[in-house]
C-alpha positions as CSV (number, residue, x, y, z in Angstrom):
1,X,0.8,7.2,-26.1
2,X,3.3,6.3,-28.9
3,X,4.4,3.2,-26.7
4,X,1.0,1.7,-26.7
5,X,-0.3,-1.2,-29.1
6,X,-3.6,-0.9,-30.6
7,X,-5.8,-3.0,-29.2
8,X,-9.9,-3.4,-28.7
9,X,-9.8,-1.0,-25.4
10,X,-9.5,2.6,-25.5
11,X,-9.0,4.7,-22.1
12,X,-10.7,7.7,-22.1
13,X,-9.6,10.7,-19.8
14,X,-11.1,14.2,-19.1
15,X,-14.7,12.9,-18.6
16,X,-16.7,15.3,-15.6
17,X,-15.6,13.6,-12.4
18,X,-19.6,14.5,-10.8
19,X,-21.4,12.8,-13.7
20,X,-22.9,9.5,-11.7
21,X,-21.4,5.9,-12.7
22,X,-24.3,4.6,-14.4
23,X,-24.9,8.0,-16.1
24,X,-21.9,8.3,-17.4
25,X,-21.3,4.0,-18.5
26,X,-24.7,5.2,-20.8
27,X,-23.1,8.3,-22.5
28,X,-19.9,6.4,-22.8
29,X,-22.0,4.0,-24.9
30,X,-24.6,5.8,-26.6
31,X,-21.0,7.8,-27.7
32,X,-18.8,4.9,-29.1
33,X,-21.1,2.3,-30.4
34,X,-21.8,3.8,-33.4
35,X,-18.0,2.6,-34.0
36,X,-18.6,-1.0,-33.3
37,X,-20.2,-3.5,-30.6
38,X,-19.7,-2.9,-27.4
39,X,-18.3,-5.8,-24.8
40,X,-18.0,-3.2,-22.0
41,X,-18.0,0.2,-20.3
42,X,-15.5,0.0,-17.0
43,X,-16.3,3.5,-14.9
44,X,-14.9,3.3,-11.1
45,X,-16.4,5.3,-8.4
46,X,-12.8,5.5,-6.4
47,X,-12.0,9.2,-6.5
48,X,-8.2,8.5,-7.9
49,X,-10.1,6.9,-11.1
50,X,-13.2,9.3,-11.4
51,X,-13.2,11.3,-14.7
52,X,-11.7,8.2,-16.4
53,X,-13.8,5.5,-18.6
54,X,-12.6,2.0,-20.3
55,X,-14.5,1.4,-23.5
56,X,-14.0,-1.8,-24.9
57,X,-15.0,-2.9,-28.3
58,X,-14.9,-6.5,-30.0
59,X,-12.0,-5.6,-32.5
60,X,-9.1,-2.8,-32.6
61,X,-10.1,-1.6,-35.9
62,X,-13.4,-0.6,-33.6
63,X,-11.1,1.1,-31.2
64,X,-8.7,2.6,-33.4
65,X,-12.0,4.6,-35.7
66,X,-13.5,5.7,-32.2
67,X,-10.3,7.0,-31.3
68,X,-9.2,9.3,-34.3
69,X,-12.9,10.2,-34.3
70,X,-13.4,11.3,-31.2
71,X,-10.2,12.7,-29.7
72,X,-10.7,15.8,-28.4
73,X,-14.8,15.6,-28.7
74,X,-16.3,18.3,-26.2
75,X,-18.2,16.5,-23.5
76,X,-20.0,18.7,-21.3
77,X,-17.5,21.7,-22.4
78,X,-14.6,19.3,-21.6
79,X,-12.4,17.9,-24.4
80,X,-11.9,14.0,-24.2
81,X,-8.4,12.4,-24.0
82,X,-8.7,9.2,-26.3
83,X,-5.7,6.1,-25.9
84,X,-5.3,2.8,-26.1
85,X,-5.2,0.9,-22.8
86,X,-2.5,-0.4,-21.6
87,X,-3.7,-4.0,-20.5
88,X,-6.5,-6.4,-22.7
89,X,-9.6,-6.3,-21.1
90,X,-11.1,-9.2,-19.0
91,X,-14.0,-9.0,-21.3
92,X,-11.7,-9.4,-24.6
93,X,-10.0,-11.8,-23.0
94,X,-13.3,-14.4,-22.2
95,X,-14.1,-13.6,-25.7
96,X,-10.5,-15.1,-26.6
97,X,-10.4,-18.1,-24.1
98,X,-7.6,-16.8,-22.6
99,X,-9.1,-15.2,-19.5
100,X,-7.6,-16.1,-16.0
101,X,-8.4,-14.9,-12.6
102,X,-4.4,-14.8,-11.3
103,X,-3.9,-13.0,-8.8
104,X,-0.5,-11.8,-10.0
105,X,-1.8,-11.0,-13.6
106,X,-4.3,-9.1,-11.5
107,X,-2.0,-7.4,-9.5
108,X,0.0,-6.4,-12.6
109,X,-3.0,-4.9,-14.2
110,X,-4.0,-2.9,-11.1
111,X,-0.5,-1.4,-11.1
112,X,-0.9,-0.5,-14.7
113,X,-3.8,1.0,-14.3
114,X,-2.6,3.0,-11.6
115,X,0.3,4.1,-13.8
116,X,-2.4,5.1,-16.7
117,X,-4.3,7.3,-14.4
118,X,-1.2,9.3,-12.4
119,X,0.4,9.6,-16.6
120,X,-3.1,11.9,-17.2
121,X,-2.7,15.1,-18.2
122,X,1.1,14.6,-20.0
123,X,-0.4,15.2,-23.3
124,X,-2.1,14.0,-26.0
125,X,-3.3,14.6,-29.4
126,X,-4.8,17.9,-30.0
127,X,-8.3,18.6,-29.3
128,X,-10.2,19.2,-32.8
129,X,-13.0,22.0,-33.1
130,X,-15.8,21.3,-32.2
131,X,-17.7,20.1,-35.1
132,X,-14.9,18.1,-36.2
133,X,-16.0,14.3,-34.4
134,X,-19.6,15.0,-35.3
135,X,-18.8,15.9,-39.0
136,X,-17.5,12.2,-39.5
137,X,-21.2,10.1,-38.4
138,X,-22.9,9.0,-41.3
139,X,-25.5,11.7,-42.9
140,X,-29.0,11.3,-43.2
141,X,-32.2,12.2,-43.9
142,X,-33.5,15.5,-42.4
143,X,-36.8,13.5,-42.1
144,X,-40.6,14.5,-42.9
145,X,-40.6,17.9,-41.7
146,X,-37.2,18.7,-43.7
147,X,-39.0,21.4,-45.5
148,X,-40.7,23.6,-42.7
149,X,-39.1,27.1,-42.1
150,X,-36.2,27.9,-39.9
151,X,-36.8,28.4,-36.6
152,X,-34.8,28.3,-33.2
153,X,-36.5,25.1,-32.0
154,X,-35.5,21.2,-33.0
155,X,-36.9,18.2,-33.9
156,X,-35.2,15.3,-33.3
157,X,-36.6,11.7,-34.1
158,X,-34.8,8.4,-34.2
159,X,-33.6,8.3,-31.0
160,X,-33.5,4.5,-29.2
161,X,-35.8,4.6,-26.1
162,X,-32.7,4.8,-23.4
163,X,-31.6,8.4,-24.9
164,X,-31.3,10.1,-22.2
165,X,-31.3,14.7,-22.2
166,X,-27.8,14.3,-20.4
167,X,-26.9,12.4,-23.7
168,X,-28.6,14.6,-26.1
169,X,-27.0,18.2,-24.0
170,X,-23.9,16.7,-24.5
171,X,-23.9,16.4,-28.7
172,X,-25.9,19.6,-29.1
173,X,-23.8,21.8,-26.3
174,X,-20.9,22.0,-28.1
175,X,-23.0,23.9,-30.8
176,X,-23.1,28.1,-29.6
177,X,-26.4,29.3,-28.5
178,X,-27.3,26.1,-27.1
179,X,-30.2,26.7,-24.5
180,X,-31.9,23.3,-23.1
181,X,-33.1,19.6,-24.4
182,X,-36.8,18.6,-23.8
183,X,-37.9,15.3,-24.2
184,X,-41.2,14.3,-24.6
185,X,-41.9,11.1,-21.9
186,X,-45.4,10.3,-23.3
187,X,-43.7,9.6,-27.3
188,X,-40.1,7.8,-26.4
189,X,-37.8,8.6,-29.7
190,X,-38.6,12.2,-30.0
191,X,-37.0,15.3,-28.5
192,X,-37.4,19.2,-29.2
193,X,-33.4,21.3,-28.8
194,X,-33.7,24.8,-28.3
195,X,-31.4,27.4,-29.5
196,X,-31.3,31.0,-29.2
197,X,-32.5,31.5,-32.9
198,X,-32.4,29.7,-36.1
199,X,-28.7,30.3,-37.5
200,X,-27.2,28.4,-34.9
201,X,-29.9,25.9,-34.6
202,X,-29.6,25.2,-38.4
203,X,-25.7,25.1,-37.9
204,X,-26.5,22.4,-34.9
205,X,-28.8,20.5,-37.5
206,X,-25.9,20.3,-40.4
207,X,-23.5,19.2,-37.5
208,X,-25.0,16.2,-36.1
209,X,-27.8,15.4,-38.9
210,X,-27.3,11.3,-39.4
211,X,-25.9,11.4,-36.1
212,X,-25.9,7.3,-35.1
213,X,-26.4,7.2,-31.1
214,X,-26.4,3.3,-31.7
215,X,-25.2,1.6,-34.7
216,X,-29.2,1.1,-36.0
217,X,-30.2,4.3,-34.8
218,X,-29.5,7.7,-36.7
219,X,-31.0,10.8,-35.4
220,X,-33.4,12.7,-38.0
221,X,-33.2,16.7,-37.4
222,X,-35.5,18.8,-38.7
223,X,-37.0,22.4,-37.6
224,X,-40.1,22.4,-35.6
225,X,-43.8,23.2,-36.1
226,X,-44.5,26.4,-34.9
């Protein structure tokens, strides 16, 4: 990883190779973008490349934040593998004028790619603990119902509408005692986490409180009515 230049596109490894395409282009963003825009999310269906994700923001100062961030961040109980890629984007590329459909360049690429993928698993920086990516989002307020009593159940407003539970079991999992997300379909924004009591559901609240799903949204956690 040494050998690579910072640039707008990471390459993220270690992702769950059963997650569907679409399902897991969404996490991927809902994930990154509070780093920066997003130009694109590349996931491949081909089994060599499942597991694998190119994120790929306007700017490499983007890149390079999402990367220290969120090396080693436990999706679905698996840590990610966060580089650089090794080739620009096409989508950075039509953003720079210099994009070219050559079938050599292409051919290039491909084979780089290819190299990127069989090089997975030869190391990388070491996986932080588990509270380590979400500790660096942005804090915020614990919202209206801040002051209610502790309890194993959580609210959590602020969400944008395409929040997803696979998104939401994926930032709260990594807390212990973790038991399920339910979101509410008739009030879009809102979801309730359980826990299995109020210690490691406050402990899940501190974690990801100011959480920022998208740049403009940051989640509000706060007990639930009981």
């Amino acid at each position: 990883m040494a050998d690579l230049l910072p640039n707008p596109t990471i390459y993220v490894q270690n992702l769950p190779e059963k997650l569907p395409k679409q399902e897991l282009r969404k996490c991927m963003s809902a994930i990154f973008s509070q780093f920066g825009k997003i130009l694109d999310v590349v996931c491949l269906k081909t089994l060599r490349l499942r597991g694998q994700a190119w994120v790929v923001f306007t700017d490499t100062a983007a890149s390079t934040n999402a990367l220290r961030t969120m090396q080693g961040f436990p999706f679905f109980d698996k840590p990610m593998r966060i580089q650089y890629a090794k080739t620009e984007s096409d989508a950075v590329s039509k953003l720079k004028g210099t994009f070219k459909l050559d079938k050599k360049k292409r051919a290039e690429k491909n084979a780089a790619a290819r190299d990127q993928m069989i090089s997975k698993g030869k190391g990388g920086a070491g996986a932080p603990k588990a509270g380590a990516a979400a500790g660096g989002a942005a804090r915020g307020p614990a919202g209206p119902a801040a002051n209610l009593p502790p309890n194993r159940i959580l609210f959590v407003q602020g969400l944008p509408e395409a929040t997803t539970d696979q998104m939401l079991q994926m930032l709260f999992m990594q807390f212990p005692g973790f038991k399920e997300v339910r979101m509410v379909e008739a009030r879009p924004g809102i979801a309730f986490v359980d826990f299995e009591n109020d210690l490691q559901s406050g402990t899940a609240m501190a974690g990801l409180q100011g959480f920022k799903i998208t740049p403009q949204n940051a989640m509000q956690i706060s007990y639930a009515k009981q």
